[in-house]
N, C-alpha and C positions, 0 to 999 in steps of 0.2 A: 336479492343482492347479497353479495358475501360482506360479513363485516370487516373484514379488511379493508375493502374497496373505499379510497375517503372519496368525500364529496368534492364535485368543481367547484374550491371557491377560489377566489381572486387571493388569498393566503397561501394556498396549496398551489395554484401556478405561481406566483412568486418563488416561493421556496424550492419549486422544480426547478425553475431558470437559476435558481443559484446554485443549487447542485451539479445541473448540466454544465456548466461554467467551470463545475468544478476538478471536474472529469480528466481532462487533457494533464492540466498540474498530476492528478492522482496517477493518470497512466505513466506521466514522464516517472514520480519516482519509485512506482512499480518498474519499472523498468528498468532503471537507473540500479536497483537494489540489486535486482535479477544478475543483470553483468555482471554485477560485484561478485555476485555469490558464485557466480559459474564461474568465474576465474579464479576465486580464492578456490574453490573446489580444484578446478585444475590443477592448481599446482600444488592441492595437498597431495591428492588422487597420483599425480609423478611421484611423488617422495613416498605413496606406500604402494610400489609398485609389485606389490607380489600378494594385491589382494583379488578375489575372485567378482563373480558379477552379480553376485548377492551381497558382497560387502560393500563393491562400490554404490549397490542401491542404498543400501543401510547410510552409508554417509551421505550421498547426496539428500536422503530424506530429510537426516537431521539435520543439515543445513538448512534447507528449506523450510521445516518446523524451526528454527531457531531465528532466520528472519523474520517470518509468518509473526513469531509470540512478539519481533522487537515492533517491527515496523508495522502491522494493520492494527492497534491500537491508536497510535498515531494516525493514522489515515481518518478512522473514526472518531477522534477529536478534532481533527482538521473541519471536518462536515460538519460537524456540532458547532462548531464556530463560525462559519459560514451561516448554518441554519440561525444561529446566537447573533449574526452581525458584531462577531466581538471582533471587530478592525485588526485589535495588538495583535494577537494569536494568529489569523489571517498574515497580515504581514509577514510577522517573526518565521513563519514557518519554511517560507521559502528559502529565508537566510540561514537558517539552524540546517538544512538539508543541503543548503548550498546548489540550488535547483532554481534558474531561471522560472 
């Protein structure tokens, strides 16, 4: 058996089902980010319209890395709190995102 692998305990299915639980939220504001970002891209991308298709990668990237560094720390505490049952941060978080 690999040590990674944890055991079935009644702790570690709990803490599954909260995660799984958690998923849908994380997807909406993976998602939700994504939009944003392809649209702010968009209408940077019109304004520098006389760059070539190595440049628009180069930008697209960095935006991407630039969300990436704000937002999946956040997602990672979000789980942590969940995993923590810390309630405040659970709540808060929906409303700080502005995310049903």
């Amino acid at each position: 058996m690999h040590s990674s692998v944890k055991p079935i305990t009644a702790t570690n299915i709990r803490l599954n089902h909260k995660l799984v639980c958690v998923q849908p939220w994380e997807s909406q504001v993976l998602s939700y980010i994504e939009e944003s970002r392809q649209r702010e891209l968009g209408k940077a991308l019109k304004m520098m319209n006389k760059l070539d298709e190595r440049q628009r990668k180069v930008v697209s990237d960095l935006t991407s890395n630039i969300m990436n560094q704000m937002f999946l720390p956040l997602i990672k505490n979000f789980r942590q709190a969940v995993e923590n049952d810390d309630i405040d941060l659970i709540e808060a978080a929906p409303k700080l995102l502005k995310i049903k």
